[in-house]
C-alpha positions as CSV (number, residue, x, y, z in Angstrom):
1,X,57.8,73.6,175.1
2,X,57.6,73.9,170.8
3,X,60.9,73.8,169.5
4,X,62.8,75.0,172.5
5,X,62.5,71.2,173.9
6,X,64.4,70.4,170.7
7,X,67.4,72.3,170.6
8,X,69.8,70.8,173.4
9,X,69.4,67.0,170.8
10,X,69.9,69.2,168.0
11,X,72.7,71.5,169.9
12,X,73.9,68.1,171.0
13,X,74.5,66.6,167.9
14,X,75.9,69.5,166.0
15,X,78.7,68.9,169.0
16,X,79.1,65.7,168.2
17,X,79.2,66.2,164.3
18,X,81.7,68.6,164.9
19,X,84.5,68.2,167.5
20,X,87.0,68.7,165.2
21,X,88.2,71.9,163.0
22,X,90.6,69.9,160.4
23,X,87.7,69.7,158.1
24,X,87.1,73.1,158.4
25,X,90.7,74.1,158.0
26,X,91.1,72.1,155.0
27,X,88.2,74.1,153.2
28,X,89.4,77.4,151.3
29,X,86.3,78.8,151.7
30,X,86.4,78.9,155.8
31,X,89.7,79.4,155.4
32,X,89.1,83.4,153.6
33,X,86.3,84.2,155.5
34,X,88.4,83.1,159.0
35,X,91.6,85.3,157.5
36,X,89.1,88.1,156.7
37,X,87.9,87.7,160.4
38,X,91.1,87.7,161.9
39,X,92.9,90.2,159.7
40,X,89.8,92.8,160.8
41,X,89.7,91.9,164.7
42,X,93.7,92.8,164.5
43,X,93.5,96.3,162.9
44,X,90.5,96.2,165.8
45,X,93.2,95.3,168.4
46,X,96.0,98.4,166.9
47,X,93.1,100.7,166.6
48,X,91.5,100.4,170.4
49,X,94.8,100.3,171.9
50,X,95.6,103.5,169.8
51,X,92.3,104.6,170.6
52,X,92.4,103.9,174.9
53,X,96.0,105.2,175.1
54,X,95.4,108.1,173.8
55,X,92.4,109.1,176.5
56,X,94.0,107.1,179.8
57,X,97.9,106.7,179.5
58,X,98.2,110.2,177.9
59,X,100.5,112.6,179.1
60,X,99.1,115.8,176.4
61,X,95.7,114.8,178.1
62,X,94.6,114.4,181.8
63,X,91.3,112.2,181.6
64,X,89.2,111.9,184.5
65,X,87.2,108.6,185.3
66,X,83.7,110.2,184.2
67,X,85.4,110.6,180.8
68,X,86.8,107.2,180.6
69,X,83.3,105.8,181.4
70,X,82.0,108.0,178.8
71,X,85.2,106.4,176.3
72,X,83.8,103.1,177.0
73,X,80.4,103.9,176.4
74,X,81.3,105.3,173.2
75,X,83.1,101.6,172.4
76,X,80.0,99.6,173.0
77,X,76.9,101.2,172.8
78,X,76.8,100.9,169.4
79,X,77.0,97.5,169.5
80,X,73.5,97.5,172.1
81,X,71.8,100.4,170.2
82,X,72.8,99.1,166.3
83,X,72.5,95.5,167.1
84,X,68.7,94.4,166.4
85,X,68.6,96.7,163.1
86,X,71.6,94.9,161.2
87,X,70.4,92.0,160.4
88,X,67.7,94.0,158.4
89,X,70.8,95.7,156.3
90,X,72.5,92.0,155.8
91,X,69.5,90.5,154.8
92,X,69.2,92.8,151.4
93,X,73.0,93.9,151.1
94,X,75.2,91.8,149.7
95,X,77.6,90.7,152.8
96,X,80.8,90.0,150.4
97,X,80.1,93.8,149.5
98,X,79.1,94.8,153.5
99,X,82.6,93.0,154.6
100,X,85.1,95.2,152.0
101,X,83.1,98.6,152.1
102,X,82.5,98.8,155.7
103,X,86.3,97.8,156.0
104,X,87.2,100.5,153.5
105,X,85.1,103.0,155.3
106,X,87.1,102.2,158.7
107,X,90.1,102.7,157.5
108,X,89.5,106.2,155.9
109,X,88.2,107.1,159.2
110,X,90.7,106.1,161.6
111,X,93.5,108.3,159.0
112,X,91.6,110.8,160.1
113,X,91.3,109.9,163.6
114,X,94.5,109.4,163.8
115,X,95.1,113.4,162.0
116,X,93.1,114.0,165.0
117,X,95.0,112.3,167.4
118,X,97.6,114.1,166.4
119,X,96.1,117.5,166.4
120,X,94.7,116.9,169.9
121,X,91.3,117.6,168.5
122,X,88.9,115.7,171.2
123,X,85.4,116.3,170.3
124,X,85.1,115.5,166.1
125,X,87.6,112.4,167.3
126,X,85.1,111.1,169.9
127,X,82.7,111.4,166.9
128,X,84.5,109.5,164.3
129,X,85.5,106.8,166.6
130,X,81.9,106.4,167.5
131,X,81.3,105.9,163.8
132,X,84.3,103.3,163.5
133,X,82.9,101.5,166.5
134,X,79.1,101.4,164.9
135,X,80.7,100.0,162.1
136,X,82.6,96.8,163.7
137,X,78.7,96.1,164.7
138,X,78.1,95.6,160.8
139,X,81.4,93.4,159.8
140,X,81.0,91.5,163.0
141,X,77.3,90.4,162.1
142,X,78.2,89.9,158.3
143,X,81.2,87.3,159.3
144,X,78.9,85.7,161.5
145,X,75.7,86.0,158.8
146,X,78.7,84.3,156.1
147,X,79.4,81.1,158.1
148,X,76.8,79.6,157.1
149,X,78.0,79.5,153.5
150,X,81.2,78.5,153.9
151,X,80.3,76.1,156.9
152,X,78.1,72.2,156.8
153,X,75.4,72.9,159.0
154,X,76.5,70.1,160.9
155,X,79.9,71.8,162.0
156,X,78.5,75.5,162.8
157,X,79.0,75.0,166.2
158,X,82.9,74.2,165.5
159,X,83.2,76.8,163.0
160,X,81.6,79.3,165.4
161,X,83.8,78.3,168.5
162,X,87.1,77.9,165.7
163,X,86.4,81.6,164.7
164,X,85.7,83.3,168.2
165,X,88.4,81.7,169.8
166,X,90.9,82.7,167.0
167,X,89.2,86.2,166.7
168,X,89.8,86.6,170.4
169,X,93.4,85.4,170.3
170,X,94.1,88.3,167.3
171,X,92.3,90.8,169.0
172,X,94.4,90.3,172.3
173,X,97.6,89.9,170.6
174,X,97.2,92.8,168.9
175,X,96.7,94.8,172.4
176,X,99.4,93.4,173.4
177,X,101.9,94.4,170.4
178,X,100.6,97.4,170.8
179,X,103.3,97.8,173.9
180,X,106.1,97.2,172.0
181,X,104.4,99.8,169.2
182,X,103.8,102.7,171.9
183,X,107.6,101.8,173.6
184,X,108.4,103.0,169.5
185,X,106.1,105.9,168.9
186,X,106.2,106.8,172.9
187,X,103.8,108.3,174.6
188,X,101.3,111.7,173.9
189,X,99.4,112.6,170.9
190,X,102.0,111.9,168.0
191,X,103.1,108.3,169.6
192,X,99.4,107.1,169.8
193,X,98.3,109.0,166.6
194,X,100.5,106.3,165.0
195,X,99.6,103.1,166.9
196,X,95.9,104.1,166.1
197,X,97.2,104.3,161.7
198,X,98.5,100.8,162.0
199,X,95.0,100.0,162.4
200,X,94.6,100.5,158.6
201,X,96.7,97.7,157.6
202,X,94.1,95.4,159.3
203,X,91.2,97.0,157.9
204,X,92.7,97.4,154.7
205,X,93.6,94.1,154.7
206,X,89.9,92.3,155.7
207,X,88.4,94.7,152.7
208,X,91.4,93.0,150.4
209,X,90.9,89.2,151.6
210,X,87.1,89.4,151.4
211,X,87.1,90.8,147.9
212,X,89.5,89.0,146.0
213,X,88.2,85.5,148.1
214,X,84.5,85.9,147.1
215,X,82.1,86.8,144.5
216,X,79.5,89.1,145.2
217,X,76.8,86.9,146.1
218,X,78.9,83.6,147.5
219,X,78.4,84.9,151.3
220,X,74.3,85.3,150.6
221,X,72.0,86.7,151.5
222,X,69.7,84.5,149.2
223,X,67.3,85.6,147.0
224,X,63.7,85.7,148.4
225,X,60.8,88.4,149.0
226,X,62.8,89.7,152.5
227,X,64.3,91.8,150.2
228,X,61.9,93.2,148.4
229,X,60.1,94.3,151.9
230,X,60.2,97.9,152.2
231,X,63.0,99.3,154.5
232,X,60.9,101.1,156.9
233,X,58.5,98.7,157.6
234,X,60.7,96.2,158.2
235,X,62.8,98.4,160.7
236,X,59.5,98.9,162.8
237,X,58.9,95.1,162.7
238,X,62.3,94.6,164.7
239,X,61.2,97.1,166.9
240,X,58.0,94.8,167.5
241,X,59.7,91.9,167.4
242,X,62.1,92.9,170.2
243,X,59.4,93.2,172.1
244,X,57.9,90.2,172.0
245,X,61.3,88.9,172.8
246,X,61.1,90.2,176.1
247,X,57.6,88.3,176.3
248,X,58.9,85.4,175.5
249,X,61.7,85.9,177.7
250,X,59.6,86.3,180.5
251,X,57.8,82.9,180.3
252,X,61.0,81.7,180.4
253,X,62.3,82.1,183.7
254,X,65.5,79.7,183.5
255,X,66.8,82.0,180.4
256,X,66.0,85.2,182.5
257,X,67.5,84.3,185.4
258,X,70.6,82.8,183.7
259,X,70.7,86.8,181.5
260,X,70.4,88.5,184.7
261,X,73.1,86.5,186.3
262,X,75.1,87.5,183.5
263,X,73.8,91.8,184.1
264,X,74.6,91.4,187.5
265,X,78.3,90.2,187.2
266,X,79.1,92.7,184.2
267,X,78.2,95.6,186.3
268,X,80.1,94.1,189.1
269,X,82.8,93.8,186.9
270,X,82.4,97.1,185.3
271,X,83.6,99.1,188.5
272,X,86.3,96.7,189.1
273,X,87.5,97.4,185.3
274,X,87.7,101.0,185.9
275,X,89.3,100.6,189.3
276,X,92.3,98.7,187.7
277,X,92.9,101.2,185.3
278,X,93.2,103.9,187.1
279,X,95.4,101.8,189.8
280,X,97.5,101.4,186.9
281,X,97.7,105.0,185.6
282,X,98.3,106.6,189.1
283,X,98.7,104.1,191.3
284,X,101.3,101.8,190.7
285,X,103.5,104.9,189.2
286,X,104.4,108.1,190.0
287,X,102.0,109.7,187.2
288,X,104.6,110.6,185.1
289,X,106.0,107.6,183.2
290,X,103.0,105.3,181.7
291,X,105.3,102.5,180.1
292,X,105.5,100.3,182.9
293,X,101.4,101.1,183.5
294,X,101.0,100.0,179.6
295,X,103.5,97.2,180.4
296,X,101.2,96.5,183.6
297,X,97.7,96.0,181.3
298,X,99.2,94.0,179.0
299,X,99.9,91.4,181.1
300,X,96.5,91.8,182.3
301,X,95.2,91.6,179.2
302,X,97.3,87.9,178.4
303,X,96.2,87.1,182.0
304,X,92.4,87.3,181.2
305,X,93.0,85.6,177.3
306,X,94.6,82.5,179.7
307,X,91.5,82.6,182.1
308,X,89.1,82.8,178.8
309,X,90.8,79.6,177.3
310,X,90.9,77.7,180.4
311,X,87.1,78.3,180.9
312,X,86.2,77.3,178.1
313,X,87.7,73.8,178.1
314,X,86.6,73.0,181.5
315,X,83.1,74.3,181.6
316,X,81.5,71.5,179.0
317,X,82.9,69.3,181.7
318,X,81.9,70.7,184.6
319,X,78.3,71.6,183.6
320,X,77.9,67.8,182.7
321,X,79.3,66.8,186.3
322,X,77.6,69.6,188.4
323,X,75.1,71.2,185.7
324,X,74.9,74.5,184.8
325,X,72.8,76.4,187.6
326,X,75.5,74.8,190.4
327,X,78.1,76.0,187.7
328,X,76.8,79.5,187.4
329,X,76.6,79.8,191.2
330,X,79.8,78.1,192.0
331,X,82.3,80.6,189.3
332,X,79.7,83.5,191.2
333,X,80.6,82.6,195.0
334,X,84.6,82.0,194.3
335,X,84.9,85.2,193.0
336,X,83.5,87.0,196.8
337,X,86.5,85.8,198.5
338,X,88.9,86.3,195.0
339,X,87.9,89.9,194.4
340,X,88.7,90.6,198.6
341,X,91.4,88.3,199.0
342,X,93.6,89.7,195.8
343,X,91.8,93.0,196.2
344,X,92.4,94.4,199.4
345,X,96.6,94.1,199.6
346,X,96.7,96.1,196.3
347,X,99.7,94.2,194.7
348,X,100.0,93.7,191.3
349,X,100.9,90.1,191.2
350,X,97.6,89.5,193.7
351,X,95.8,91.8,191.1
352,X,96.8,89.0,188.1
353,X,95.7,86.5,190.1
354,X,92.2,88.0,190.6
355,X,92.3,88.6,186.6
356,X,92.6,85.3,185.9
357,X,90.1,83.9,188.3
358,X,87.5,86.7,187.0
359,X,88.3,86.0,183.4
360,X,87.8,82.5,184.3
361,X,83.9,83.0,185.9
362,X,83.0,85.6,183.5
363,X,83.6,83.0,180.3
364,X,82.2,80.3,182.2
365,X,79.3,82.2,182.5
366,X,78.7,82.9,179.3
367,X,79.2,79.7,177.6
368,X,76.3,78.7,180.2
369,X,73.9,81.4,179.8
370,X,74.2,81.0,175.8
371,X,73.7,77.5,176.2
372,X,70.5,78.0,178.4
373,X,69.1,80.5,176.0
374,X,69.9,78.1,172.9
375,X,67.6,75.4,175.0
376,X,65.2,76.8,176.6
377,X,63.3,79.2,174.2
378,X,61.8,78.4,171.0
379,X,63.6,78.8,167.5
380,X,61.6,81.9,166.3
381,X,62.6,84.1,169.3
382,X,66.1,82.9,170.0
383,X,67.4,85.8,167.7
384,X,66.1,88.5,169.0
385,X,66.6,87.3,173.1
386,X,70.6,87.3,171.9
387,X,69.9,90.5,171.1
388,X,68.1,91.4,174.5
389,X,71.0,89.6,176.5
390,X,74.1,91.4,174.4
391,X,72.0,94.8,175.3
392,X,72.1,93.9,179.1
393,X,75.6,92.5,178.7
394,X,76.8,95.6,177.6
395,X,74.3,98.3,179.5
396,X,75.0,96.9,182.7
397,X,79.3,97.3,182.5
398,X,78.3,100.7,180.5
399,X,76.6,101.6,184.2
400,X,79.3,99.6,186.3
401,X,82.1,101.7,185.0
402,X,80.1,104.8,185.6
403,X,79.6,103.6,189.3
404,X,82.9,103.4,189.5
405,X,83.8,106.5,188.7
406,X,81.4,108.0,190.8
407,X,82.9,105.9,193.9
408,X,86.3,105.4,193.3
409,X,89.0,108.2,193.9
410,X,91.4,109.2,191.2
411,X,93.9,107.3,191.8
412,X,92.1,103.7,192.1
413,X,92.6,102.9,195.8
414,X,89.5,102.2,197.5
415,X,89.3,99.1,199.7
416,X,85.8,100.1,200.9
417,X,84.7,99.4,197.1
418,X,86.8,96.5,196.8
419,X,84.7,94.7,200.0
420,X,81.5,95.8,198.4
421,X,82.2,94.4,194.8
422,X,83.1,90.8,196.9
423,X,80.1,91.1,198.9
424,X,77.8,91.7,195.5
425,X,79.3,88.4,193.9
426,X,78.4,86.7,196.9
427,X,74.3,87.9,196.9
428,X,74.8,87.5,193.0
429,X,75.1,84.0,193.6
430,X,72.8,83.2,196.6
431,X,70.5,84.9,194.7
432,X,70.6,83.4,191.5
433,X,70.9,79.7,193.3
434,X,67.7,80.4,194.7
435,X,65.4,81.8,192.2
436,X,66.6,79.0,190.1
437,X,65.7,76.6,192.7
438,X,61.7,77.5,191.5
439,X,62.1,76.2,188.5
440,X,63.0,72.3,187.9
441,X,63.7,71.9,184.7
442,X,66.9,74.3,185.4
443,X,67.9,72.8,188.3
444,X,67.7,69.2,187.3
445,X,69.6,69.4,183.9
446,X,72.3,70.5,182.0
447,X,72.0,73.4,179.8
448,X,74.9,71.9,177.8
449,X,75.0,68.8,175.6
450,X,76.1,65.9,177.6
């Protein structure tokens, strides 16, 4: 099949060149460009939690559902609609110069967002924290566009697990501190105007590390006639080339399958996250006092870091024991009985447990459909079917959490819902197990590196 036959030997061997991230550590170079990472995914953290207190555990403000759908839409979106077009901006821009002014340029915003916050101004600051949001979409992409540079080819995978992981980590701690921050500021517009400024430091902080680490033209991108392509033109060639994506997509049925595996349980998953946070706002207290609801997500939100973790050290292994299509369908069937069993008696300890079990599937997932994307179509379209699958990945809980606020009541309970959100993991995976049974290269091996 072309190059896709090659990458699982190449995938494979980048694994085995790389198991281990004490090289990496010991380099200064992956060093800055990690703190730079982690410094901005932790203002990330302070500035979300700011940013989702302030709409759902808000006592100046009484949000419905449809508007907390809406809020997360506003979070991701961006990252679907700005996604394909960045790379065209990082491939002429200097990304030493992207990573400080587009870290700059978040911080100035969320002082004003925060202002705004304050002022219980809702509509300019659903506009600016769009605009933060878009941003990320542009840091994210340049950290990941740097590795290369500061990484041996033959330890990106490392590097790009080493950085994720830690990323993910900072973020969720963060998100958690951010408890002990609104416990200090309290609740209503003042309290969360000020967990949403400590954002800055981290911002402030990435813009610092990246510009005193690197010189202007250490992170790339090269030299080369890319640059010297006219903007427009370029831009419409992405739009062509996403297309042919989805072509190519299509002719690869294990890759499809695997993506709309993936769609199916974030939109699943979508109406479940809804459903928790409203349990938690008006649910599981009298509607008054959010601190033990805040308390309440936090631990949901060290819950699903643990499941994330655990997933991915056992998945490797068990796709190389069971492969990855049994995988898949295996972490898709346990959750049927999970979501109904820890679902339906509506306690909050059952609740963690279903967290962790979800978090568990949903990383396990991923790791395999990545994997099968990385194998199974060629080199020249691999960017842009990423860029199809984080669209669906993020469409699809985008319209989950608006079906759950269409079906669930205000104050989260809803066992009918909860029985039908089982019942769809359960077809989820019977379906997927058999439309991959049509194709035998997916079912007999392993989309990961043995």
């Amino acid at each position: 099949m072309g190059t896709g036959q090659k990458a699982p030997e190449a995938y494979a061997s980048q694994v085995s060149a790389g198991t281990s991230s004490r090289p990496l550590l010991a380099d200064s170079a992956f060093r800055r460009l990690l703190w730079t990472r982690l410094t901005s995914q932790i203002g990330d953290g302070w500035f979300q939690a700011g940013l989702a207190g302030s709409v759902l555990f808000n006592p100046d403000r009484q949000t419905g559902a449809i508007a907390i759908a809406a809020g997360f839409a506003i979070l991701l979106l961006p990252y679907s609609l700005l996604g394909p077009f960045v790379g065209v901006f990082l491939d002429r821009w200097s990304r030493r110069n992207v990573l400080v002014t587009a870290n700059l340029l978040r911080a100035a915003l969320v002082v004003a967002i925060a202002a705004l916050i304050w002022a219980g101004d809702e509509v300019l600051f659903a506009v600016l924290a769009l605009a933060v949001i878009g941003i990320n979409r542009f840091v994210m992409a340049g950290l990941s566009a740097a590795l290369p540079h500061v990484t041996p080819s033959e330890r990106l995978v490392t590097g790009n697990a080493l950085a994720n992981t830690l990323g993910a980590v900072c973020y969720s701690l963060a998100l958690g501190s951010s408890a002990l921050l609104q416990y200090l500021a309290g609740t209503g517009n003042h309290g969360y105007a000020l967990i949403t400024l400590t954002g800055v430091l981290g911002y402030a902080g990435a813009a610092a590390i990246a510009r005193l680490s690197f010189a202007r033209a250490a992170l790339g991108p090269e030299p080369g006639p890319r640059r010297d392509l006219q903007l427009g033109r370029e831009i419409i060639t992405v739009v062509k080339g996403m297309v042919a994506g989805a072509r190519h997509l299509g002719e690869r049925p294990a890759a499809a399958y695997a993506i709309g595996a993936q769609a199916a349980h974030r939109f699943l998953y979508g109406v479940l996250a809804l459903s928790t946070l409203l349990l938690y706002r008006n649910y599981f207290n009298d509607g008054e006092d959010y601190s033990s609801s805040i308390a309440g997500l936090g631990q949901i939100v060290v819950v699903g870091g643990v499941g994330i973790l655990l997933a991915a050290a056992i998945t490797p292994a068990a796709t190389r024991r069971v492969g990855g299509r049994a995988w898949v369908t295996l972490l898709l069937a346990a959750l049927a009985p999970t979501v109904i069993g820890c679902g339906l008696p509506y306690q909050q300890s059952l609740l963690l447990m279903a967290v962790f079990v979800i978090n568990v599937a949903a990383q396990g997932t991923k790791i395999v459909v990545e994997a099968t994307i990385q194998q199974e179509c060629d080199d020249d379209f691999r960017g842009r079917v990423f860029s199809l699958n984080d669209t669906a990945y993020n469409l699809c809980y985008v319209a989950g959490l608006f079906a759950g606020a269409l079906a669930v009541p205000a104050d989260g309970y809803s066992p009918p819902t909860v029985v039908a959100i089982g019942i769809g993991y359960g077809l989820a995976a019977l379906g997927f197990w058999r439309l991959t049974g049509h194709s035998r290269r997916y079912a007999d091996r392993d989309p990961l590196p043995a």
